[in-house]
PyMOL Python script that loads the backbone (N, CA, C, O; Angstrom):
from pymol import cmd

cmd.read_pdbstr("""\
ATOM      1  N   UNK A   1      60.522 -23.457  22.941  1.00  0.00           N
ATOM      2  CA  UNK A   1      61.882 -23.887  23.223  1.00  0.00           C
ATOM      3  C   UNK A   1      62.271 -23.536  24.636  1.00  0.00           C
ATOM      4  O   UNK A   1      63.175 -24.011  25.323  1.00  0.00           O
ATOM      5  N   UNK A   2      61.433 -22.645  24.905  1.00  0.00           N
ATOM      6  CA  UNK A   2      62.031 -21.940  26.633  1.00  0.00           C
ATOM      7  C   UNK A   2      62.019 -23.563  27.841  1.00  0.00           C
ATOM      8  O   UNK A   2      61.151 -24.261  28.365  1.00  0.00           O
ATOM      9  N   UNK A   3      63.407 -23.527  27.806  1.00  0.00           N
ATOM     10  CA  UNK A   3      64.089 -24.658  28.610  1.00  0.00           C
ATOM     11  C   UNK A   3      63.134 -24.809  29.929  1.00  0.00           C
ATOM     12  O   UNK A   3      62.758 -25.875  30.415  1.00  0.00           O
ATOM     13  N   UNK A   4      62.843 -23.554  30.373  1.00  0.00           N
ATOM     14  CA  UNK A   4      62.169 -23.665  31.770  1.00  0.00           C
ATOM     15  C   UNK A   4      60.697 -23.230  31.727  1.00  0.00           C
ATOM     16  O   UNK A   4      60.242 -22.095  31.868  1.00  0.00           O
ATOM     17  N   UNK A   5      59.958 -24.563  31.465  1.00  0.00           N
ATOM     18  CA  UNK A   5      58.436 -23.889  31.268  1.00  0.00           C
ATOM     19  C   UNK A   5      57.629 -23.475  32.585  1.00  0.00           C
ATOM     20  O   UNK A   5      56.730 -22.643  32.459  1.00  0.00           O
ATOM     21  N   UNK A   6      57.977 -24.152  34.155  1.00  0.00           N
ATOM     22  CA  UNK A   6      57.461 -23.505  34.729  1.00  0.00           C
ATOM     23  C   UNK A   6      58.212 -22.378  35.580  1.00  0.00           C
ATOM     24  O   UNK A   6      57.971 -22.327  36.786  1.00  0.00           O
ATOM     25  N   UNK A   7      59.360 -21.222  34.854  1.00  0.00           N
ATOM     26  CA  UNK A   7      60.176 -20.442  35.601  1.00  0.00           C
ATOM     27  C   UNK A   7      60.608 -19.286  34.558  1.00  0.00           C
ATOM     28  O   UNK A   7      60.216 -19.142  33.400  1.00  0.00           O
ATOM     29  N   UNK A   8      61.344 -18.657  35.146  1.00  0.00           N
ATOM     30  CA  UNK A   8      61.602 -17.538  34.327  1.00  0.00           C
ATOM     31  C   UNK A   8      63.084 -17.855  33.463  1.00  0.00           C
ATOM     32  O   UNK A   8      63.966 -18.400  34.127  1.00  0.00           O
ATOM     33  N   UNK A   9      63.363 -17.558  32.126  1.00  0.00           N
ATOM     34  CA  UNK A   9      63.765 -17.866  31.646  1.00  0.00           C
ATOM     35  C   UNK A   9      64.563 -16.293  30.746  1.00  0.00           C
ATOM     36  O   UNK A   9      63.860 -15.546  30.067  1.00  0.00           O
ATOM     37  N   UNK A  10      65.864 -16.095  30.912  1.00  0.00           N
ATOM     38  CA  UNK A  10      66.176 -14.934  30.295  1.00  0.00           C
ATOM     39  C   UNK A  10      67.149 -15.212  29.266  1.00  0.00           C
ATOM     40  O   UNK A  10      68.046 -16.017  29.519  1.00  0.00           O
ATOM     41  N   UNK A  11      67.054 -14.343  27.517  1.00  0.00           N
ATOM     42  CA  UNK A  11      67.214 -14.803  26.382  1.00  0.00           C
ATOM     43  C   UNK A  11      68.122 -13.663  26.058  1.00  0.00           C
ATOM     44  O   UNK A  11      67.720 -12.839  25.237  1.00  0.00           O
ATOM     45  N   UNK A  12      69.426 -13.502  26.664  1.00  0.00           N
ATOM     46  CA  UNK A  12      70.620 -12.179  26.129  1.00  0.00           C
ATOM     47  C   UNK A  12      71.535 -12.580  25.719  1.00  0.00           C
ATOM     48  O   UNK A  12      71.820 -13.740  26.015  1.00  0.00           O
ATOM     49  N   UNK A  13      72.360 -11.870  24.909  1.00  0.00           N
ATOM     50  CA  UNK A  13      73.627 -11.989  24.309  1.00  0.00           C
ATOM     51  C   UNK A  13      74.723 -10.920  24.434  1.00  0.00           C
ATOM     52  O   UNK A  13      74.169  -9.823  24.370  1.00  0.00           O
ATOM     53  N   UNK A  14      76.552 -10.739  24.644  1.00  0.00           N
ATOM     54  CA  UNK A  14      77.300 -10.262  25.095  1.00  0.00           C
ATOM     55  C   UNK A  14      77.231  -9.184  24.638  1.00  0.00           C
ATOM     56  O   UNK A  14      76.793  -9.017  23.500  1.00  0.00           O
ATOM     57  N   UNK A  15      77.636  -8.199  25.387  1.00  0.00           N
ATOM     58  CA  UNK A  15      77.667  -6.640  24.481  1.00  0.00           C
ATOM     59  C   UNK A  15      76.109  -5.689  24.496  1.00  0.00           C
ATOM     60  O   UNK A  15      75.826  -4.535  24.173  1.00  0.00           O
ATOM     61  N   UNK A  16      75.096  -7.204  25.213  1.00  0.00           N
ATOM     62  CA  UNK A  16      73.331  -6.223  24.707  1.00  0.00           C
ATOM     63  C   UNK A  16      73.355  -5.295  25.801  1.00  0.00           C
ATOM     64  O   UNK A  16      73.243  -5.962  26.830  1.00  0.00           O
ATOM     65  N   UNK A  17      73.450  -4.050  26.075  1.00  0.00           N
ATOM     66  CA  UNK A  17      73.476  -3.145  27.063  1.00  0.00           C
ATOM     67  C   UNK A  17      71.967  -3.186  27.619  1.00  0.00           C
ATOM     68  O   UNK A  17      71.843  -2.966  28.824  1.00  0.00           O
ATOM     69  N   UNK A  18      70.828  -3.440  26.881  1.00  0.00           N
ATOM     70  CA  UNK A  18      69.215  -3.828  27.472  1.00  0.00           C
ATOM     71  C   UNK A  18      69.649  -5.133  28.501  1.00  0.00           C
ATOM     72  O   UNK A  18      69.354  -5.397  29.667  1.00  0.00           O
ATOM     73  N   UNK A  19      70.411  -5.740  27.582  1.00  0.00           N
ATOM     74  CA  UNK A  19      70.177  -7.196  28.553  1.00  0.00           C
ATOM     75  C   UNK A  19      70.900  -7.192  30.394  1.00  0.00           C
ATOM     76  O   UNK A  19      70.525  -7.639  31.477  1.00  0.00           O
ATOM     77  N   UNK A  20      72.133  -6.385  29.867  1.00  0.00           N
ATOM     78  CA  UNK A  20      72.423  -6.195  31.256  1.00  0.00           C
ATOM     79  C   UNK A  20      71.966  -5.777  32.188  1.00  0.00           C
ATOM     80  O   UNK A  20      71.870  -6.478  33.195  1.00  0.00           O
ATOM     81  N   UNK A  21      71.424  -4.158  32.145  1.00  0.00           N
ATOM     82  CA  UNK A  21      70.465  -3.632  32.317  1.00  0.00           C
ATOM     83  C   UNK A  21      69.371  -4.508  33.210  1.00  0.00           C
ATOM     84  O   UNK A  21      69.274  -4.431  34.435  1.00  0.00           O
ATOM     85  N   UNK A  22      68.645  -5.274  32.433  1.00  0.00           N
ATOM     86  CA  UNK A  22      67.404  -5.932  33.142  1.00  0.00           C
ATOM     87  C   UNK A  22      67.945  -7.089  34.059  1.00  0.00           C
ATOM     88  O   UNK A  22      67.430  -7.446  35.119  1.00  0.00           O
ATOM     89  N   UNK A  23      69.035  -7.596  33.489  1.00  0.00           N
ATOM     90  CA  UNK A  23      69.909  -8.707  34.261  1.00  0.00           C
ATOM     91  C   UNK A  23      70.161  -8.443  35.610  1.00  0.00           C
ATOM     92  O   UNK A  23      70.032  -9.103  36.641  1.00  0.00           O
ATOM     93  N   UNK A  24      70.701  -6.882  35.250  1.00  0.00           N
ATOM     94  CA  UNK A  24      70.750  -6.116  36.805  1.00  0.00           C
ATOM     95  C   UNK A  24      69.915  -5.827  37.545  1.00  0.00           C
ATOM     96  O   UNK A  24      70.314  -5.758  38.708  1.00  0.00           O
ATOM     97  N   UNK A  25      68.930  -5.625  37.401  1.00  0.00           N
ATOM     98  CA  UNK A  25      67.604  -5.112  38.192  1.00  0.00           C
ATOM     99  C   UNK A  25      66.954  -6.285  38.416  1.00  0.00           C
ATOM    100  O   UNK A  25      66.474  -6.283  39.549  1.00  0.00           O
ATOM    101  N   UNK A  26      66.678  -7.555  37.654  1.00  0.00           N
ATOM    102  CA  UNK A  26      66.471  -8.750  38.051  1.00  0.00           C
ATOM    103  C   UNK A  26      67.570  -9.324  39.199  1.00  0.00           C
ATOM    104  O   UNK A  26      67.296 -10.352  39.817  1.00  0.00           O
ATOM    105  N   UNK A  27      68.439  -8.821  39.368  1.00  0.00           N
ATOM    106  CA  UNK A  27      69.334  -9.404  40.289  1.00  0.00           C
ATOM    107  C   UNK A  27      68.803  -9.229  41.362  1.00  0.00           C
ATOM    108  O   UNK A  27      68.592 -10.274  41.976  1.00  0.00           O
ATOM    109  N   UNK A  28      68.521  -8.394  41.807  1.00  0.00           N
ATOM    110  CA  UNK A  28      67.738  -7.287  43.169  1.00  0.00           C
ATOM    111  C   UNK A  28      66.326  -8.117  43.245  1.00  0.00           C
ATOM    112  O   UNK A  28      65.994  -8.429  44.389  1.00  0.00           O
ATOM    113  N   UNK A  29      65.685  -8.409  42.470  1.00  0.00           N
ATOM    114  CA  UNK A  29      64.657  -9.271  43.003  1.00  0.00           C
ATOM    115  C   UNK A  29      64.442 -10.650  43.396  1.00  0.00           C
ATOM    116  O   UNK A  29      63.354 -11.131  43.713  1.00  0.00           O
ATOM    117  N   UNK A  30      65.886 -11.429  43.339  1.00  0.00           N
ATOM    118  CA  UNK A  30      66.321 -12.650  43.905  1.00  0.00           C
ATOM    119  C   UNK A  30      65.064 -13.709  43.222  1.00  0.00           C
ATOM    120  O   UNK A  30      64.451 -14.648  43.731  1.00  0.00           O
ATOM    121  N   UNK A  31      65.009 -13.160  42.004  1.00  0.00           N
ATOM    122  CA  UNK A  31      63.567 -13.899  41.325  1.00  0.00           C
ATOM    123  C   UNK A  31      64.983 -15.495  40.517  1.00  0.00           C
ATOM    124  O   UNK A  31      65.969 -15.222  39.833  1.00  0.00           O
ATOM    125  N   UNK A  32      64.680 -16.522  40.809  1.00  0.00           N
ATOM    126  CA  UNK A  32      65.066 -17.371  40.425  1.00  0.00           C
ATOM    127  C   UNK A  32      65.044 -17.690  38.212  1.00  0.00           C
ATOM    128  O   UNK A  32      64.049 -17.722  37.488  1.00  0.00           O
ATOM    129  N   UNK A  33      65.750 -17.769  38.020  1.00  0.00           N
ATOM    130  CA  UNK A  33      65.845 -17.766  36.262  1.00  0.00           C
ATOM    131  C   UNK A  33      66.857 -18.741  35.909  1.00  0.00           C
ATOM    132  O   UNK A  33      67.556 -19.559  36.507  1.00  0.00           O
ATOM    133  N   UNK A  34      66.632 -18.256  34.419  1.00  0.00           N
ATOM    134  CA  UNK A  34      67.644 -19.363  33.654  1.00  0.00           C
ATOM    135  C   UNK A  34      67.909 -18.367  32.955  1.00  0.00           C
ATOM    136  O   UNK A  34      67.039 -17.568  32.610  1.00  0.00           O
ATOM    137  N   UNK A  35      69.686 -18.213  32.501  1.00  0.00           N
ATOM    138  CA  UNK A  35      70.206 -17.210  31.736  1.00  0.00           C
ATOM    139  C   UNK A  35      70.782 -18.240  30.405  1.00  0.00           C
ATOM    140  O   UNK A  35      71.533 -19.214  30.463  1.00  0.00           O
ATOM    141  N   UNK A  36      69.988 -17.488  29.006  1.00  0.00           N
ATOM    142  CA  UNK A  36      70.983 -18.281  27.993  1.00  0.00           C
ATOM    143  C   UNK A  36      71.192 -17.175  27.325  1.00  0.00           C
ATOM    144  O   UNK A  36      70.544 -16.156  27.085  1.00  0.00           O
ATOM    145  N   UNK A  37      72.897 -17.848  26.913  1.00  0.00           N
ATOM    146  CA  UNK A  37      73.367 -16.886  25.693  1.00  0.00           C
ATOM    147  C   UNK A  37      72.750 -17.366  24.202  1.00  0.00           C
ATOM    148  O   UNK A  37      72.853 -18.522  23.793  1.00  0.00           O
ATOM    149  N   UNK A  38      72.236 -16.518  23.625  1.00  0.00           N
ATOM    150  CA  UNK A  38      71.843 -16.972  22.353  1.00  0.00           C
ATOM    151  C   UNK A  38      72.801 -16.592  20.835  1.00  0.00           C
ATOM    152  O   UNK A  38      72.623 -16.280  19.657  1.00  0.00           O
ATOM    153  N   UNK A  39      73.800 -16.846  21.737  1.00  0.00           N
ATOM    154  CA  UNK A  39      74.928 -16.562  20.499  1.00  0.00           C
ATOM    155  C   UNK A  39      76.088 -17.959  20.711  1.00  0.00           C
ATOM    156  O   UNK A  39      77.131 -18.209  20.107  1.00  0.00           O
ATOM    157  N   UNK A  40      75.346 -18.734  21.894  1.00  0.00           N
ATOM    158  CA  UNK A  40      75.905 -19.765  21.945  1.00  0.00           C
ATOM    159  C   UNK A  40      75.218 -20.939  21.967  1.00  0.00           C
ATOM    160  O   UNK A  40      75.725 -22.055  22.074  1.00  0.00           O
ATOM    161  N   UNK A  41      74.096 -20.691  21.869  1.00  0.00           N
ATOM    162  CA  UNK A  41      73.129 -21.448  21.511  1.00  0.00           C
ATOM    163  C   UNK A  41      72.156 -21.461  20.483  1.00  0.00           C
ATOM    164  O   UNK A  41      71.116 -20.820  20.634  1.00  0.00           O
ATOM    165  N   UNK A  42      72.406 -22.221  19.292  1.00  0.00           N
ATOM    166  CA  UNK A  42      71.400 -21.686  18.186  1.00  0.00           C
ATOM    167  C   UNK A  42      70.115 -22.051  18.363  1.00  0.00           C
ATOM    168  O   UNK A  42      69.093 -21.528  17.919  1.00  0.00           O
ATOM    169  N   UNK A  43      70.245 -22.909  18.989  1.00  0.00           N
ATOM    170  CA  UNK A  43      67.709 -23.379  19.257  1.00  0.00           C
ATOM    171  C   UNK A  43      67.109 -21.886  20.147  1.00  0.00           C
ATOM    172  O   UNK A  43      65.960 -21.446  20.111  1.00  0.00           O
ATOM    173  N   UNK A  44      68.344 -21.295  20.951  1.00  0.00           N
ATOM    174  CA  UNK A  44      67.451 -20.426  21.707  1.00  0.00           C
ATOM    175  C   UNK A  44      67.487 -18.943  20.710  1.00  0.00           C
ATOM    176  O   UNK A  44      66.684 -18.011  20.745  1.00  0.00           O
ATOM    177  N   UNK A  45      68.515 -19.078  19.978  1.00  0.00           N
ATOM    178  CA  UNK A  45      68.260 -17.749  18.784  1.00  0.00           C
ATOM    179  C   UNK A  45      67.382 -18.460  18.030  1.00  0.00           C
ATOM    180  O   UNK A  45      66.431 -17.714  17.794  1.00  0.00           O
ATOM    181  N   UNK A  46      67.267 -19.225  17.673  1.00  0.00           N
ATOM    182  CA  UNK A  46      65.802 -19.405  16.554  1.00  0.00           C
ATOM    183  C   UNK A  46      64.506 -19.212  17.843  1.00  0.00           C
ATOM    184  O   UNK A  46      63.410 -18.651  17.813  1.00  0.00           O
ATOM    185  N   UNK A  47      64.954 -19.670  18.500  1.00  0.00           N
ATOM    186  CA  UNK A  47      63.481 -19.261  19.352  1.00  0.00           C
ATOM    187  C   UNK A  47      62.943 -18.215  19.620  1.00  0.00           C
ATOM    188  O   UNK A  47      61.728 -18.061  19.747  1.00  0.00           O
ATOM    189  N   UNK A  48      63.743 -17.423  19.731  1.00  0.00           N
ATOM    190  CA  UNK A  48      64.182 -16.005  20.346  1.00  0.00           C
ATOM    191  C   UNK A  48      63.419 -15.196  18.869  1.00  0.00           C
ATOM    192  O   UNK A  48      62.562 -14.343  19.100  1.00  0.00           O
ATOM    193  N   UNK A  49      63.818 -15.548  17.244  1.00  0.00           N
ATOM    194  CA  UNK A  49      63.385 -15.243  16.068  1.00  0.00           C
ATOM    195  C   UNK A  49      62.349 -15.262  15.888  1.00  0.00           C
ATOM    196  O   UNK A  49      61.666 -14.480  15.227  1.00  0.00           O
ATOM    197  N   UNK A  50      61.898 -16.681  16.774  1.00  0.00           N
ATOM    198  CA  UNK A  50      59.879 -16.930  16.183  1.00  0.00           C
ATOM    199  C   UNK A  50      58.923 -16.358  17.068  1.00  0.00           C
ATOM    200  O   UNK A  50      57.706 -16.532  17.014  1.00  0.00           O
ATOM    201  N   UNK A  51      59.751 -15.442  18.145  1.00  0.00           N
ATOM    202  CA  UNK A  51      58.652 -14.734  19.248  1.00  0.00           C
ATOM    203  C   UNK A  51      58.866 -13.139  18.977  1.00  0.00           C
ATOM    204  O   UNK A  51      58.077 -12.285  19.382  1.00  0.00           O
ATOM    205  N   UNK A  52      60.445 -12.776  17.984  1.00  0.00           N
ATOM    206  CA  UNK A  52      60.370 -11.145  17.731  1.00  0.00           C
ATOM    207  C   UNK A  52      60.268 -11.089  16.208  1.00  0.00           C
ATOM    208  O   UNK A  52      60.980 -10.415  15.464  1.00  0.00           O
ATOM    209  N   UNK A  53      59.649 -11.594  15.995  1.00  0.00           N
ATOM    210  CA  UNK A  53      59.304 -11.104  13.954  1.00  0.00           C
ATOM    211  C   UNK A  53      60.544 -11.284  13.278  1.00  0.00           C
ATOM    212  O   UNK A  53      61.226 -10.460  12.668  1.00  0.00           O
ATOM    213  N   UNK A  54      60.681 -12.206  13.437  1.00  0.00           N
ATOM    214  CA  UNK A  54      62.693 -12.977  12.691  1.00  0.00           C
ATOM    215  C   UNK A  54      63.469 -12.027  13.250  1.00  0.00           C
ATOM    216  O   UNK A  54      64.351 -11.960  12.394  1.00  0.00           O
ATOM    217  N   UNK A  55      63.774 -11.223  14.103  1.00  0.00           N
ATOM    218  CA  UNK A  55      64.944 -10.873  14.796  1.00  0.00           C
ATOM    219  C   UNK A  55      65.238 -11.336  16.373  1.00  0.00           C
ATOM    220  O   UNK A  55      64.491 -11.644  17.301  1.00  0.00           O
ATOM    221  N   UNK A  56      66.771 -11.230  16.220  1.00  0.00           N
ATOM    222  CA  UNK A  56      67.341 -11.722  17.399  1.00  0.00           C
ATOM    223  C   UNK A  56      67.222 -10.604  18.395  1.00  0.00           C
ATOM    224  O   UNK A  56      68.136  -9.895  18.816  1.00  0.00           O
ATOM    225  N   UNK A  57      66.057 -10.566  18.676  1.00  0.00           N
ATOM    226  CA  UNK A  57      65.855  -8.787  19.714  1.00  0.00           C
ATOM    227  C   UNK A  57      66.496  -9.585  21.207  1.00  0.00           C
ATOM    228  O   UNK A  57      65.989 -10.706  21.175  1.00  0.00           O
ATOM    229  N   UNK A  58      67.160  -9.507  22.160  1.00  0.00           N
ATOM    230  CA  UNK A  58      67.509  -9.392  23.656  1.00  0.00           C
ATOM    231  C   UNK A  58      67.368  -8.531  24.330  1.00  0.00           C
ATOM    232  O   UNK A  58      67.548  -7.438  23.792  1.00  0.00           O
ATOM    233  N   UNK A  59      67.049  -8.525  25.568  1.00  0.00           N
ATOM    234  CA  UNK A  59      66.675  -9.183  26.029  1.00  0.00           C
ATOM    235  C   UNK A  59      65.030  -9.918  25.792  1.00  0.00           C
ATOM    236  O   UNK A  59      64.128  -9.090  25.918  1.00  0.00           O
ATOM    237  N   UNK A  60      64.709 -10.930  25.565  1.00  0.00           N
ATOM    238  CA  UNK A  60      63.606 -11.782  25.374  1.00  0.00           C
ATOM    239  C   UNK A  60      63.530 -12.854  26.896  1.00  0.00           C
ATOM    240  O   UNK A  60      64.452 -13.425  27.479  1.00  0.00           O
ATOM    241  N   UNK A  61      62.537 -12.833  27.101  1.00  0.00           N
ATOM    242  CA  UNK A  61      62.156 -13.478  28.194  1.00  0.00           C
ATOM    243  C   UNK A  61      60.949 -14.131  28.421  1.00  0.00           C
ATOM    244  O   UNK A  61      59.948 -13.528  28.032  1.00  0.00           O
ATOM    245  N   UNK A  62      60.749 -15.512  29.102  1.00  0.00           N
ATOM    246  CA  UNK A  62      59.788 -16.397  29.045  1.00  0.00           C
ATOM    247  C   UNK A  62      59.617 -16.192  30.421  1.00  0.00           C
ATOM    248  O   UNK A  62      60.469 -15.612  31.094  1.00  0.00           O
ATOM    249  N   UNK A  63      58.159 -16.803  31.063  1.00  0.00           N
ATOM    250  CA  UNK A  63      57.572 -16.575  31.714  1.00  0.00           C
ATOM    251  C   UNK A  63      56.466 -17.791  31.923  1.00  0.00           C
ATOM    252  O   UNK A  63      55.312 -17.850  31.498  1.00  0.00           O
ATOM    253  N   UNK A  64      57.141 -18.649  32.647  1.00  0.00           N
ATOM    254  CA  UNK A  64      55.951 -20.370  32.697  1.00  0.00           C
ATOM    255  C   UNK A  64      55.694 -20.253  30.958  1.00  0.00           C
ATOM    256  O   UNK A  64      54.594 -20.159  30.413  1.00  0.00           O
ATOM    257  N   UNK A  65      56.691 -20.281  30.454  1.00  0.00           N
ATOM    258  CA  UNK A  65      56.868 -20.552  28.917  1.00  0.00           C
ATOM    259  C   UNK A  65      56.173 -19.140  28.035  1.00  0.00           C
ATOM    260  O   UNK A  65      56.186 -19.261  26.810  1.00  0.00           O
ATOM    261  N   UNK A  66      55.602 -17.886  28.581  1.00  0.00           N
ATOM    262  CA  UNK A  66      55.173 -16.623  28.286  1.00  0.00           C
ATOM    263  C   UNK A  66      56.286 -16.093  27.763  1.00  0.00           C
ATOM    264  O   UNK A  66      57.155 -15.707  28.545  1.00  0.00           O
ATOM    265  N   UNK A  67      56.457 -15.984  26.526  1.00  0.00           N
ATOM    266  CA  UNK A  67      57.525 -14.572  26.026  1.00  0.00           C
ATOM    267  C   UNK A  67      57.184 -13.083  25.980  1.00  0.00           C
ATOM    268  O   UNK A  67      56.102 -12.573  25.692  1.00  0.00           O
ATOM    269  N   UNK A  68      58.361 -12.475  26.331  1.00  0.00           N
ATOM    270  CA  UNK A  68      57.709 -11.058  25.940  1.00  0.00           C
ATOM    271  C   UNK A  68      59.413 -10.839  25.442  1.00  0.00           C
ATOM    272  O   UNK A  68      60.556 -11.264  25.610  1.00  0.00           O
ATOM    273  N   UNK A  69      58.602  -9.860  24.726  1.00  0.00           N
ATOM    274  CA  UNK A  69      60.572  -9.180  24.277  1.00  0.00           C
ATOM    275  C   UNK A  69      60.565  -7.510  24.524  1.00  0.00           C
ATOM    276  O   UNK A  69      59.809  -6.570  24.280  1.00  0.00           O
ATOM    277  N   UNK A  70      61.959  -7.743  25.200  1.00  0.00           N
ATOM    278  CA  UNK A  70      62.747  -6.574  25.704  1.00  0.00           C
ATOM    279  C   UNK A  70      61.821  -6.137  26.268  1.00  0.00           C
ATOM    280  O   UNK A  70      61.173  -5.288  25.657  1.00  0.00           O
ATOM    281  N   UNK A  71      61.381  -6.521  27.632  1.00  0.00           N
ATOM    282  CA  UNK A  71      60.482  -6.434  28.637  1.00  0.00           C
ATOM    283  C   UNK A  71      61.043  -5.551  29.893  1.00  0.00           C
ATOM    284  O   UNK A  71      62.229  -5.604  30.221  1.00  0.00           O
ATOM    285  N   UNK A  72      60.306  -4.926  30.408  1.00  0.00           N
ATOM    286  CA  UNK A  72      61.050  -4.177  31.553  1.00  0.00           C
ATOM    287  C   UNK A  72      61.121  -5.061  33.003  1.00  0.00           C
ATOM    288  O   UNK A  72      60.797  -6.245  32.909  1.00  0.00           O
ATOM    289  N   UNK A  73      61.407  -4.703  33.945  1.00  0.00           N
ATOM    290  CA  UNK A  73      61.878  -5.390  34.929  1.00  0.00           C
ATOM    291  C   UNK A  73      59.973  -5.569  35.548  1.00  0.00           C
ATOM    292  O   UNK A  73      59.266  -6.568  35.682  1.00  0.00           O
ATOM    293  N   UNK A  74      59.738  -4.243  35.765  1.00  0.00           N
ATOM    294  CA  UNK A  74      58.148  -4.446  36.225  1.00  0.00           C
ATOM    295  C   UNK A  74      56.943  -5.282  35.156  1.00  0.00           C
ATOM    296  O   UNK A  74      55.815  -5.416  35.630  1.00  0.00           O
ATOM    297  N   UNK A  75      57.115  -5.626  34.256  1.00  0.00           N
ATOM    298  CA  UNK A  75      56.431  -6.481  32.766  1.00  0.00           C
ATOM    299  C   UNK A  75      56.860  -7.866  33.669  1.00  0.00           C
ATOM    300  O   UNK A  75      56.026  -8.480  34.334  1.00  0.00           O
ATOM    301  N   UNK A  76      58.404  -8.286  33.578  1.00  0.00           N
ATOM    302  CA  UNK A  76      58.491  -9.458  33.997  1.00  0.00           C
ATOM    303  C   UNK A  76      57.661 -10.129  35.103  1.00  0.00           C
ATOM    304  O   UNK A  76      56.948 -11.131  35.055  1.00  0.00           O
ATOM    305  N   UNK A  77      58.060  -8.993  36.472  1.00  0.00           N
ATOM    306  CA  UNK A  77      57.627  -9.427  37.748  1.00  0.00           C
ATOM    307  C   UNK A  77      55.853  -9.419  37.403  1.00  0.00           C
ATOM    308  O   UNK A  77      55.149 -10.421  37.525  1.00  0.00           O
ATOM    309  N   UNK A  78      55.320  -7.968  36.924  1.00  0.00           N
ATOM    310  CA  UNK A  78      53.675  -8.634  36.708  1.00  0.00           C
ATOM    311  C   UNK A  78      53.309 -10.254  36.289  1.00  0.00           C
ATOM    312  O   UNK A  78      52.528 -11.040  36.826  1.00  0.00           O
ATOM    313  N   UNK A  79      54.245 -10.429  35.049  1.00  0.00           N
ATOM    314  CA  UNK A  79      53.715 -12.120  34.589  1.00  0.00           C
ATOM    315  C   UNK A  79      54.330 -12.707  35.572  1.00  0.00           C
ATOM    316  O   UNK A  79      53.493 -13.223  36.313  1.00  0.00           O
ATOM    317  N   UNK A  80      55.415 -12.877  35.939  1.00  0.00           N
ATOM    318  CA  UNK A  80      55.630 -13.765  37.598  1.00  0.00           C
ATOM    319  C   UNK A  80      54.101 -13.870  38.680  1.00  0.00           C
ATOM    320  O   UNK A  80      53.435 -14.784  39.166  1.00  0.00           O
ATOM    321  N   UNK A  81      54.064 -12.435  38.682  1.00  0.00           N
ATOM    322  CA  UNK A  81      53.135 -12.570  39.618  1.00  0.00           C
ATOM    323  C   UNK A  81      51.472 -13.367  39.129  1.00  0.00           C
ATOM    324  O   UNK A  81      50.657 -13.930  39.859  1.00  0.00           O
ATOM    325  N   UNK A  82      51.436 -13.155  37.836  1.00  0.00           N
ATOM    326  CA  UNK A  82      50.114 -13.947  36.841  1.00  0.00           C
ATOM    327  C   UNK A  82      50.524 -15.427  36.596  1.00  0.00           C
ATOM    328  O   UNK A  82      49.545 -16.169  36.518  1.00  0.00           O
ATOM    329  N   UNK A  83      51.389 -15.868  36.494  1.00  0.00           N
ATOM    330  CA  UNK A  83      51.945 -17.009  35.368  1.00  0.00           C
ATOM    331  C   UNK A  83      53.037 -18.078  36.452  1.00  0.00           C
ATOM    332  O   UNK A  83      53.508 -19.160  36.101  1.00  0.00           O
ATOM    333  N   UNK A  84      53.181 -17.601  37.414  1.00  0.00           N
ATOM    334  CA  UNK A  84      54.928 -18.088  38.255  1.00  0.00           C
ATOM    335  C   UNK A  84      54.344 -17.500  39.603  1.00  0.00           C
ATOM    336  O   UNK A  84      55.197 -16.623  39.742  1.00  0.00           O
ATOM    337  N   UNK A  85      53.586 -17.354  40.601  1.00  0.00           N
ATOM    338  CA  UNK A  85      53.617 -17.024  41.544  1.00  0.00           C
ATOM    339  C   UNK A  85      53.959 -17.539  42.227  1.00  0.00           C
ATOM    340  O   UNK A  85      53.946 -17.013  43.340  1.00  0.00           O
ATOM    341  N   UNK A  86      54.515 -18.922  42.105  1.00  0.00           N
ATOM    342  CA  UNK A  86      55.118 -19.815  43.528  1.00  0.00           C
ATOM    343  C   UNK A  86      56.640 -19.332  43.222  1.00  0.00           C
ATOM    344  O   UNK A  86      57.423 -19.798  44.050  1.00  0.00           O
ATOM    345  N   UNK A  87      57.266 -18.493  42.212  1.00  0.00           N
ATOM    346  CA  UNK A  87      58.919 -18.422  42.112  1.00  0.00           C
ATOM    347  C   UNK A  87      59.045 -17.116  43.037  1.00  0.00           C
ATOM    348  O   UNK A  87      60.225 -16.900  43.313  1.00  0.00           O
ATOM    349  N   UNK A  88      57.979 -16.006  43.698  1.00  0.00           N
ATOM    350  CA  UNK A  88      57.808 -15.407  44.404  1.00  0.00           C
ATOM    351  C   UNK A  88      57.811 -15.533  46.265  1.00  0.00           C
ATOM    352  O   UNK A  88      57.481 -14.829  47.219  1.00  0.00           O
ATOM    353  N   UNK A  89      58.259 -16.558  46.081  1.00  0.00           N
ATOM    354  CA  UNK A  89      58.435 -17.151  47.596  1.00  0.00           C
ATOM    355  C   UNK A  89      59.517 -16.861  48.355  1.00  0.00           C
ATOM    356  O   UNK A  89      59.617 -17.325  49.490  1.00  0.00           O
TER     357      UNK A  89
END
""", "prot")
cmd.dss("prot")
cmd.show_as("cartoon", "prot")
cmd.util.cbc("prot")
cmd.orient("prot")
C-alpha cells in the first residue's frame, strides 16, 4: 500500500510520542518523505496491520516500498542508503 514506492514513506498517528520523536530527527536530515496519518486513513492502518502482526504499531515506515516498524532514525537512513540512494542528494 506504501503510496511512495520509490521514497520514504512515514506511517504515524496523533498523540504517538515514537512518531514524533523520529519525525523530529528525520526533520534534520532534509530526507524527502510522505507523512500519513493512519487514523485518517484506513488502507494505510490496514497496511500498517499486515507489516506489524495485526497491530497498528507507529511509527512504521517504508523504504522504496521496505517496511520496518518503529524504526530508529539510523535503521531508516541505512535502508535509504541500500534501497533510496538517489533521495540522498
Amino acid at each position: 500500500m506504501s503510496e511512495n514506492q520509490d521514497g520514504v514513506v512515514v506511517y504515524w498517528r496523533p498523540g504517538c510520542v515514537y512518531c514524533m520523536k523520529l519525525r523530529l530527527r528525520l526533520l534534520f536530515t532534509r530526507l524527502p518523505r510522505t507523512k500519513i496519518n493512519i487514523w485518517r486513513d484506513p488502507a494505510a492502518a490496514a497496511f500498517v496491520r499486515t507489516v506489524a502482526d495485526g497491530n497498528e504499531t507507529v511509527p512504521t515506515v517504508t523504504v522504496a516500498g521496505r517496511p520496518m516498524v518503529n524504526p530508529s532514525k539510523r535503521q531508516v537512513l541505512e535502508a535509504v542508503r541500500s534501497y533510496a540512494p538517489h533521495l540522498l542528494s
